[in-house]
N, C-alpha and C positions, 0 to 999 in steps of 0.2 A: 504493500500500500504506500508507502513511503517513496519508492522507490515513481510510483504509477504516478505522484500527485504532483512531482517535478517534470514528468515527462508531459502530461497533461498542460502544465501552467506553458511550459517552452511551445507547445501547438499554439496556445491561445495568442503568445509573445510573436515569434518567429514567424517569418514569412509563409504564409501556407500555401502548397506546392500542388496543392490538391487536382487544380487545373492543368499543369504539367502532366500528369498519372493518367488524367479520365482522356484526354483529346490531344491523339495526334496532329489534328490539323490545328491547334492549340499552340502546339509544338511546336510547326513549319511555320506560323505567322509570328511566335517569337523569337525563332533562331534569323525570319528576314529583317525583322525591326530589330535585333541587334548589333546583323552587321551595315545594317543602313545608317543607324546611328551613330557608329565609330566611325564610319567613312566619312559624312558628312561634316561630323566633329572635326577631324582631320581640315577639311578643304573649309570651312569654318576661319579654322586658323591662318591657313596659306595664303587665300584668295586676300586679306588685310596687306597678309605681308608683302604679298607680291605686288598690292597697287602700290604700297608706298615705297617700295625699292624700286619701281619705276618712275614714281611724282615726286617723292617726300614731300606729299602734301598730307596732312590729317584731311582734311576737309574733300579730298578727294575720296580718302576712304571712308569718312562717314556719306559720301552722297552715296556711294556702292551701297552701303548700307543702308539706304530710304528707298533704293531703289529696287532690293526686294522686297517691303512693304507691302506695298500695295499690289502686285503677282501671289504675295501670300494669301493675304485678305480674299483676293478676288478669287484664288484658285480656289480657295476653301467654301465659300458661299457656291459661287456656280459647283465646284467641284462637288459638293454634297447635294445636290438636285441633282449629279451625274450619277451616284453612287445610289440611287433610289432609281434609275430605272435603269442599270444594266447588270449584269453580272458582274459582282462586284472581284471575283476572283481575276478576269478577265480585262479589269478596269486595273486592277495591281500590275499586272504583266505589262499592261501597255506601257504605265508609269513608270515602271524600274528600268522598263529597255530604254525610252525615252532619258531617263537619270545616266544609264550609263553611258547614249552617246552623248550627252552637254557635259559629263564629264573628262570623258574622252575628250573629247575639245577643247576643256580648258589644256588638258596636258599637251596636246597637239601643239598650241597656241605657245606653250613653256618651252616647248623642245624648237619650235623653228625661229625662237626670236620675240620676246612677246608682245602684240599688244595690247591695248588699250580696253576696245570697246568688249570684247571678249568677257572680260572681268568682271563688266558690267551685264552682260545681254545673257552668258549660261548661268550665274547664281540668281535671277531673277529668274529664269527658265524652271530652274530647280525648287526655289521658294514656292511658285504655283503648282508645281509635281508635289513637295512634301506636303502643300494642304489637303490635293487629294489622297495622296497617300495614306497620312493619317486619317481622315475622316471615316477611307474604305477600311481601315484595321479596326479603328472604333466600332465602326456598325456593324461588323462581320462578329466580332465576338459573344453576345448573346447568342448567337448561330451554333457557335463552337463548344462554348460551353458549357451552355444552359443559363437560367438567367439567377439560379440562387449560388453560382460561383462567380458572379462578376463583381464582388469587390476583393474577394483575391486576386482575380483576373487582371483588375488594372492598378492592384498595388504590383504585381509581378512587372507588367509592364512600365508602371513607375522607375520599379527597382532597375531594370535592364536599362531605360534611358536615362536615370540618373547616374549609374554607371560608365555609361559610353561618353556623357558630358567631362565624367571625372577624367577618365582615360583619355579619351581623344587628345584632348588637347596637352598633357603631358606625352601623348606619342607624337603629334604634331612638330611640337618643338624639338625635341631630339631631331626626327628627320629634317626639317627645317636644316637645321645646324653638320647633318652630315652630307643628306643626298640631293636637298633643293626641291624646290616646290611640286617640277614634275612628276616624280615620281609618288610623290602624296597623291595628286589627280588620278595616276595609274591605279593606284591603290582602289582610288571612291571608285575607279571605274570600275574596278575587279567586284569593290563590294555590292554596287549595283547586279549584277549578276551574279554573285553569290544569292543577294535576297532574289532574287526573281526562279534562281531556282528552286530556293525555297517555297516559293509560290506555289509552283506546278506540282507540289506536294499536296496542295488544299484540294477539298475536293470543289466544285462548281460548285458557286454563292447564287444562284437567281434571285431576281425578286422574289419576294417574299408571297405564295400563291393563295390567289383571291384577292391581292389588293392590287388597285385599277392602276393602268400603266398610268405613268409619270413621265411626262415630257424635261427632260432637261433645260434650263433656262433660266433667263429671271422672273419668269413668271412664276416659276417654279420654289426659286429661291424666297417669293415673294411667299409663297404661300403657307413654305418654313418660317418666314419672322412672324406671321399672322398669327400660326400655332403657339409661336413663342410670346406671344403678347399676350394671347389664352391661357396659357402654364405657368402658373405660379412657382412652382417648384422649377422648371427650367428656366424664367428668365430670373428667379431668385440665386441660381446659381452663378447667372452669366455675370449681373450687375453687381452680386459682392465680389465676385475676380476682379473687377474691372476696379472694384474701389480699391482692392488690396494693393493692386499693379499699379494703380496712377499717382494715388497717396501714399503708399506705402515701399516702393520699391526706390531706393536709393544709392544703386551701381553707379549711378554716370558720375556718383561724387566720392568713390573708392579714390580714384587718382589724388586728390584735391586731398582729403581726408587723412590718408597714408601720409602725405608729407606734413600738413599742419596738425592735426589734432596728434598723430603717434609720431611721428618722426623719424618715418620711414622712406623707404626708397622702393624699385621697380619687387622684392620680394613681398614687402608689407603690400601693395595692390593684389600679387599675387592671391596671398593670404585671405584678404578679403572676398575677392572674388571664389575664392575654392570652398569659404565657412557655409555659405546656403550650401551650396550643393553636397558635401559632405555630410550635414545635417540631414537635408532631403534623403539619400541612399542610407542614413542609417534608421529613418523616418519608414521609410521602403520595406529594409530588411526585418524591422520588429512589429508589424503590419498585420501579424496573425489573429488579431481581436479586432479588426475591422468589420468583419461579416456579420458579427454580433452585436453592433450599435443599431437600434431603432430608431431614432430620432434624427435622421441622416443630415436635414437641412441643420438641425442645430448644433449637431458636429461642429458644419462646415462655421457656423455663426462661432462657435469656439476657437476655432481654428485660427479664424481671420482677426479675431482681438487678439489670439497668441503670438499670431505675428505681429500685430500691431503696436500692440506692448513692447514685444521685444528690437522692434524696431526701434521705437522711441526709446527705451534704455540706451540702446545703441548711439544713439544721438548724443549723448551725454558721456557715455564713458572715454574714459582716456588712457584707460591701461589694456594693450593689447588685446594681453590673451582672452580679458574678460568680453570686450567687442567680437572675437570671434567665437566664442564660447554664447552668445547673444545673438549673434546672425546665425549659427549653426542650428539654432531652438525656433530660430523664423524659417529656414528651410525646413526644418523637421514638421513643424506646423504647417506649412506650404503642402509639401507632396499628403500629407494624410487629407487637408483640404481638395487636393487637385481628384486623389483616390475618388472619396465620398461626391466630389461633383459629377463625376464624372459618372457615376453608377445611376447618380441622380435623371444625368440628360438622358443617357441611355434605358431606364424605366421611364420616363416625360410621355414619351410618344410611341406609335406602331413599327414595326420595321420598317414600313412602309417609306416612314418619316425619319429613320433614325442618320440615316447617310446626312439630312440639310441639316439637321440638330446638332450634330459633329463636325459637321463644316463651320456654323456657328462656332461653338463652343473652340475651335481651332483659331476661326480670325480673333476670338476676345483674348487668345491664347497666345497670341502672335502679336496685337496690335496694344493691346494695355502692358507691356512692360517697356516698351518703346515712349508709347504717352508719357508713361515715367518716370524715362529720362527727361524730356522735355521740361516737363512739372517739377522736377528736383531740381533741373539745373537754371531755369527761370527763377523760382524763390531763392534760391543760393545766389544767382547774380545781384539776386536784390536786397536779402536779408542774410545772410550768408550761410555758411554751410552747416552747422550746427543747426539754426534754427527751419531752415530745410530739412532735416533730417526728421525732429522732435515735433514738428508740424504738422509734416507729412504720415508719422506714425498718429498722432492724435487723432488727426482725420480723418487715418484707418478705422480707427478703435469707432469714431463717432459713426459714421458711415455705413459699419457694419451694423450698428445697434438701430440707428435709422433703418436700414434694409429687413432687419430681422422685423423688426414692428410693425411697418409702409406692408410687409408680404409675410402674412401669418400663413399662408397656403404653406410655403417655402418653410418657415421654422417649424410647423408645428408638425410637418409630414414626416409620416409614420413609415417605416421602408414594405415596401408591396412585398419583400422576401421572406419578413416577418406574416405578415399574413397570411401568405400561401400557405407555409410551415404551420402555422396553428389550425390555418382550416385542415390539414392534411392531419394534424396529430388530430382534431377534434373528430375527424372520421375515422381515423385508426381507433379511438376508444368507444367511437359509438358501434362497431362491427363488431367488437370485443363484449361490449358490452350485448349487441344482441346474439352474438353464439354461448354466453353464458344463460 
């Protein structure tokens, strides 16, 4: 017994693998998003490096960076009206071959000489491929593994891409520093094809039969935000991200930060920036009692002052370890937030609907940490960096307690898993009770 009630509590702790076990095509859609994510990680890093060792302009490289924006945004709205009326397995394949030749092309572009517009035109190419990508992994998985294993499901998936954020970009650098940029490209391009053969593992995704075909389009996408204006619980999930990511996310002022408030240099930014994600992956791995919270929207309302709070600490301290020891408890709070919303969008609506719900939830996913930067570093030029920080956390905290209140659909929603399981045990003991 002793021995049972440790092994027991580590299930409830530890990652649950459970969806690993039950579904091979489970299996083949995690082993392609992890090496899509290490690749990408990789050309993440390179494609920076390599505009500014051709410009040394920053501002060059941040326009690279506006300029997948809005190919994100867009790929993922249309993209998710695409992913509701085709095979979505079919809709993955096109995507990943497409990924490997824009990355084939950047390397092409590295090896003959490089230029310019390149840099710009395939990571913009790819931003709209990963919106549909993800949106078709997202809506594919209540398929795969039933719908009372999807908050495992996408803590696991949590875990695998906060892993590959961790990784990537310390393999990055090293090749960076040995073999050069190209062969990073080769690399993504290898990984696109790596996932794609993952792909052809799954079995055919169709639509979901008996619901009416779905034209792709914006008519389409339109008819997604409609739903979502009807859904309490999904657009409660979309609008406390949005508050977390635009008040609450405070990266664009790591640089700034590092040197004045700690008194550091190019490792302390590092630092910074690695405390969420660290956090998040260990947030990931101890994720084994997620399955068992009922109250899922209010999780997420917990979650979002956890980070908020711990932001706002953050603002105020000035002893290292304690600042990342404070960001690491806002990523850990982030990915169990990201988990619960996400199981949230994914119960919202029919399969029918779940491809533009993910496409959604993808652009607020893409476009609120961005906003962010914007909003941190506007109050920073103005009132400076501290009180951008302690603000911006405040604002969280307020914002979410506003949301939870404004959308009691969204707080007070009880998870449909829970009640399936109870209807299901109240018929197992009503059988029981009548063969007795």
């Amino acid at each position: 017994m002793s021995e049972e009630a440790p092994r027991g509590a580590g299930r409830r702790i530890l990652l649950d693998l459970t969806p690993l076990r039950r579904s091979r095509d489970y299996r083949a859609l995690l082993a392609g998003l992890g090496v899509s994510v290490l690749g990408n990680q990789l050309t993440t890093v390179a494609v920076p490096f390599q505009v500014y060792a051709i410009t040394r302009s920053s501002l060059v490289v941040g326009l690279v960076s506006l300029t997948q924006l809005f190919p994100l945004i867009i790929g993922s709205l249309l993209g998710g009206s695409l992913v509701d009326a085709v095979d979505r397995r079919r809709l993955l394949i096109v995507v990943e071959a497409i990924g490997a030749v824009s990355s084939a092309g950047l390397a092409l572009n590295a090896d003959v000489g490089p230029a310019l517009w390149p840099l710009f035109a395939f990571p913009a190419l790819t931003a709209a491929l990963s919106g549909i990508d993800s949106s078709a992994r997202n809506a594919m998985m209540p398929g795969l593994v039933g719908m009372e294993l999807l908050p495992a499901s996408n803590a696991i998936f949590q875990s695998t891409f906060q892993l590959g954020t961790i990784v990537g970009p310390a393999v990055a650098g090293l090749l960076l520093a040995g073999a050069g940029v190209h062969l990073i490209y080769w690399i993504d391009a290898c990984s696109y094809l790596a996932a794609l053969s993952a792909v052809f593992l799954i079995a055919p995704q169709p639509p979901a039969a008996g619901v009416a075909a779905t034209r792709p389009g914006w008519r389409s996408t339109l008819e997604g935000l409609r739903f979502v204006r009807r859904s309490q619980p999904a657009l409660g999930a979309y609008v406390i991200d949005v508050n977390a990511m635009v008040f609450g996310m405070p990266r664009a002022l790591f640089p700034a930060l590092a040197a004045t408030a700690f008194g550091g240099g190019a490792a302390t930014v590092g630092f910074l920036y690695a405390a969420p994600g660290a956090g998040a992956l260990l947030g990931a791995l101890t994720s084994g009692w997620v399955g068992h919270v009922r109250r899922q929207g209010l999780a997420v309302v917990c979650a979002v002052l956890v980070w908020g709070v711990s932001v706002t600490l953050f603002g105020v301290a000035r002893w290292l370890p304690l600042a990342l020891v404070l960001l690491a408890v806002a990523g850990w709070a982030d990915v169990l937030s990201a988990v619960f919303r996400n199981t949230i969008v994914q119960f919202a609506g029919p399969d029918g609907m779940r491809g533009r719900l993910m496409g959604v939830q993808m652009a607020v996913v893409a476009g609120g940490p961005r906003l962010g930067d914007l909003e941190s570093g506007a109050v920073a030029t103005a009132f400076g960096d501290t009180a951008s920080v302690v603000s911006g956390g405040l604002a969280c905290v307020a914002g979410a307690l506003v949301i939870a209140w404004a959308l009691p659909g969204f707080t007070r929603l009880r998870s449909a898993l829970h009640a399936r399981a109870e209807a299901s045990a109240d018929g197992v003991a009503g059988a029981a009770a009548q063969a007795e």
